[in-house]
C-alpha positions, -999 to +999 in steps of 0.1 A: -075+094+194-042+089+195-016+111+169+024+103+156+042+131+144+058+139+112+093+157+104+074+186+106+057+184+141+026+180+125+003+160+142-009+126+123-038+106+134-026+072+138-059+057+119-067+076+086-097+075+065-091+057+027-117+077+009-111+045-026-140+022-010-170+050-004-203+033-007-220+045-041-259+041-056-258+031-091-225+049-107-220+077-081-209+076-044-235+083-021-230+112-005-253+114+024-238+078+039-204+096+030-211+125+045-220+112+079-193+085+080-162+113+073-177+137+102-183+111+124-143+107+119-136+141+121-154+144+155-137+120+171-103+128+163-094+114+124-076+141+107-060+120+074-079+117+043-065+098+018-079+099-021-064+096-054-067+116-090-084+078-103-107+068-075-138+076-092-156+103-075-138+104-045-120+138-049-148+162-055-165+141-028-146+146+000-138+181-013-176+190-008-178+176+022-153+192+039-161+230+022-198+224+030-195+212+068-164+241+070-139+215+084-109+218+056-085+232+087-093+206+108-075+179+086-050+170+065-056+158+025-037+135+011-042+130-028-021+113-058-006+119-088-010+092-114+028+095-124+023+063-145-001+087-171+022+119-169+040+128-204+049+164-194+053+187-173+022+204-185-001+178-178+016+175-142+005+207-137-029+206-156-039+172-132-026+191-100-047+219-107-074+194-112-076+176-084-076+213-061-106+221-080-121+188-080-115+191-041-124+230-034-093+238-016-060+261-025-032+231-012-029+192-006-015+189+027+002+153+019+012+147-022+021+113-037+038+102-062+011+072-071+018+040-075+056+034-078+069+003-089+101+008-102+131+038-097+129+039-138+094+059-131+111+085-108+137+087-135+112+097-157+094+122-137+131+138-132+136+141-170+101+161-171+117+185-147+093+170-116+118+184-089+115+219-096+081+218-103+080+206-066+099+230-055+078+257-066+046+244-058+062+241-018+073+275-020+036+289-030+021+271-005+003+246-024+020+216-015+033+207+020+046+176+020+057+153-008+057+113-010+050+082-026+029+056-029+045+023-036+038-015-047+069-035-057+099-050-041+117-040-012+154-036-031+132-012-054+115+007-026+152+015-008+163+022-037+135+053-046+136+061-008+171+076-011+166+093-044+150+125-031+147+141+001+107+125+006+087+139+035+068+108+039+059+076+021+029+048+016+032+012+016+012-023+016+024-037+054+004-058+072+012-094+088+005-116+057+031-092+039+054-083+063+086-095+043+070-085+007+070-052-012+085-025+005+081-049+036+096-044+074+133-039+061+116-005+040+094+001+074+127+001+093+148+018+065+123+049+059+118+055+097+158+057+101+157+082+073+128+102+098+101+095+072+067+089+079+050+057+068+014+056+059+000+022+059-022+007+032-038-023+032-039-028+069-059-059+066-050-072+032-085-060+012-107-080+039-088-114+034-072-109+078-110-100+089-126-130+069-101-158+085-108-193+080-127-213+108-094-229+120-075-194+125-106-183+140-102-214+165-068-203+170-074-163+180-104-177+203-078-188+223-063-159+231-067-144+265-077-106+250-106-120+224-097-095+199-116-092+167-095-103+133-096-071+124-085-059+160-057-081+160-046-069+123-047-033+136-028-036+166-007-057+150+001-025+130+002-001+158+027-020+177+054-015+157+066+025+162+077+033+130+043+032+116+030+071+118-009+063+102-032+030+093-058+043+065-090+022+068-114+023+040-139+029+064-177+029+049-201+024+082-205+042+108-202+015+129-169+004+114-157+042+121-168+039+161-147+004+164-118+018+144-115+049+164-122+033+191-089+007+185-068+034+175-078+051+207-065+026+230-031+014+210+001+023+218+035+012+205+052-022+222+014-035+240+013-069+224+022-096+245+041-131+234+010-146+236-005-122+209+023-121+189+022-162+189-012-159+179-005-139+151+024-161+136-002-193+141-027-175+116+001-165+093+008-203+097-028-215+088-031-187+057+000-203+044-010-242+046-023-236+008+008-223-004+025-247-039+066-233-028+078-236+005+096-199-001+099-177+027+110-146+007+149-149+025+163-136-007+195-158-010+189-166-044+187-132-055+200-116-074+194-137-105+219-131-133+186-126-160+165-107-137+140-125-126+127-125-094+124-152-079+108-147-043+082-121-062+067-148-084+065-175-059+048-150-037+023-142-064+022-176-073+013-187-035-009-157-032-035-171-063-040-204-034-047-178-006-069-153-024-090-149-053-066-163-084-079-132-103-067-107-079-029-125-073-029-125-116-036-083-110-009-076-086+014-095-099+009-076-132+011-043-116+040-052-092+062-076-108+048-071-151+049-028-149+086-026-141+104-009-170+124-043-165+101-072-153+109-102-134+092-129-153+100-163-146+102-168-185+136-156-181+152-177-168+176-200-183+181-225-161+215-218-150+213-234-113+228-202-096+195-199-074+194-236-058+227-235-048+217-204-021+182-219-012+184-224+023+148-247+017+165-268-014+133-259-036+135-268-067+132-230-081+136-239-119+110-264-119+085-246-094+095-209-116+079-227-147+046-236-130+046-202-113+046-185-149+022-208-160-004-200-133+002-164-131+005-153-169-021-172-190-027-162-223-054-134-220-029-117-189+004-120-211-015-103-237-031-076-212+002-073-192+018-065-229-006-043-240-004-027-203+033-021-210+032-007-240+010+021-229+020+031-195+058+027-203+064+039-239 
């Protein structure tokens, strides 16, 4: 296995295990598949575990796993804080003291923040008195590092990066979204700060293993016959700013090839060839896309708020992907701001297609956008979503 350091020295396997996807029987997670699958990690050299207060089960699972095979000290836990459900300081504390019991151990090596969308949510967390709170919990031992996780847009991201002095930080990166969310500029941006990035979403939920026969056509041609998933990885590990890759890894057999990747893969390895590869799948992925946008920005910022690259992504993203699962992140990334970007608000003032460096008709192609990504039954959810997780 190969390891990137954090600020601290500390010693970060460069492929972590995501402990969201374990396998389960009926309601609960099987354990004894569990169980097998995070030691075989272990033993070869994975020593980032990465779980969260709302992934059912998966706290106290990987919490008895590693206090029953006596291997806490051999790795580093990284849980969440669902920010987005915290009212005071109290229940800050009473959910942190939660999830140590739920996983049998007296600190969380790596802390987030979960789930960031907008710097109006670290605002909030600041009122309830967050940074001292932080502070102490440091000081007794029981946190070691702080971060974030995030889903939103990259102005956002650089903009919570430099609000507080973050140890390290989680993002959505892989090819398909290099220039969306907190993208390559907020790669680039937290790595000149000396903040580690945890990756998420390596291989966009399955969608760059499961290509399409003609990208498949495509990577057959290249001279190393990686895998999709190889190719998506390495991809990853090229670029030296990224510290881990978490894998929701939930076969053995998936953990031996993972491993077995992240064992070979160093910074600055692809070759033209690969990287051509990779921007002729991007290419293919894309051929079902309604605007032509390429996420350049130049029409930001609007005057009314909306943004304008974020919906056409989301909009692009329902002809790439399941419709159902673009509807869901663009409600959580673009609908949970405290001040959203709908396309509904724009007025058709013009200002964007004067900067458009494609001449897309962004007025026109905004109200079909809004149309396909907000129908009835998700305006109503995404209002009813506001409501309570922003009141």
């Amino acid at each position: 296995m190969k390891y990137r350091t954090d600020r601290y020295g500390n010693r970060i396997s460069q492929l972590g295990y995501g402990c969201m996807r374990f396998d389960r029987k009926g309601n609960a997670i099987d354990y004894e598949k569990a169980e097998r699958e995070v030691l075989l990690a272990i033993e070869n050299g994975v020593n980032y575990f990465d779980t969260a207060y709302i992934y059912p089960g998966s706290e106290e699972c990987l919490g008895r796993i590693l206090e029953e095979n006596k291997c806490r000290d051999k790795v580093f836990i990284a849980t969440k804080l669902p920010q987005y459900l915290m009212r005071s300081l109290q229940a800050v504390e009473k959910t942190f003291c939660e999830e140590l019991a739920r996983l049998r151990t007296d600190r969380i090596d790596y802390y987030l923040m979960h789930m960031f969308t907008d710097y109006a949510e670290w605002e909030h967390l600041k009122g309830l008195g967050i940074e001292d709170w932080i502070a102490q919990k440091k000081a007794e031992g029981k946190i070691r590092c702080i971060g974030f996780s995030y889903h939103g847009n990259t102005d956002m991201f650089l903009r919570i990066l430099d609000a507080y002095d973050w140890d390290f930080c989680q993002i959505q990166y892989n090819y398909l979204d290099e220039h969306t969310q907190a993208g390559q500029r907020g790669l680039k941006a937290a790595a000149q700060k000396g903040i580690p990035v945890i990756i998420m979403e390596p291989l966009r939920g399955g969608k760059l293993v499961n290509l399409p026969e003609k990208a498949k056509k495509a990577l057959a041609m290249d001279s190393r016959h990686y895998t999709p998933a190889e190719l998506g990885l390495r991809w990853l590990w090229n670029q030296s700013e990224v510290t881990c890759v978490l894998s929701g890894m939930n076969s053995e057999d998936m953990v031996r090839e993972n491993v077995r990747i992240a064992s070979e893969t160093v910074p600055g390895e692809l070759t033209r060839e690969d990287l051509d590869i990779v921007e002729t799948i991007r290419g293919i992925l894309r051929e079902k896309e309604k605007v032509g946008c390429t996420g350049c920005r130049y029409c930001m910022p609007c005057p009314k708020g909306v943004d304008i690259p974020g919906n056409f992504y989301y909009y692009n993203l329902m002809y790439m992907e399941k419709k159902t699962s673009a509807r869901f992140e663009f409600a959580q990334n673009i609908g949970m701001r405290k001040e959203p970007g709908f396309a509904s608000q724009c007025v058709d003032c013009g200002k964007c297609e004067k900067h458009c460096p494609q001449h897309l008709p962004i007025r026109e192609k905004l109200k079909e956008a809004d149309r396909g990504l907000r129908p009835l039954l998700y305006k109503l959810g995404i209002f009813a979503a506001r409501k309570i997780m922003l009141r």
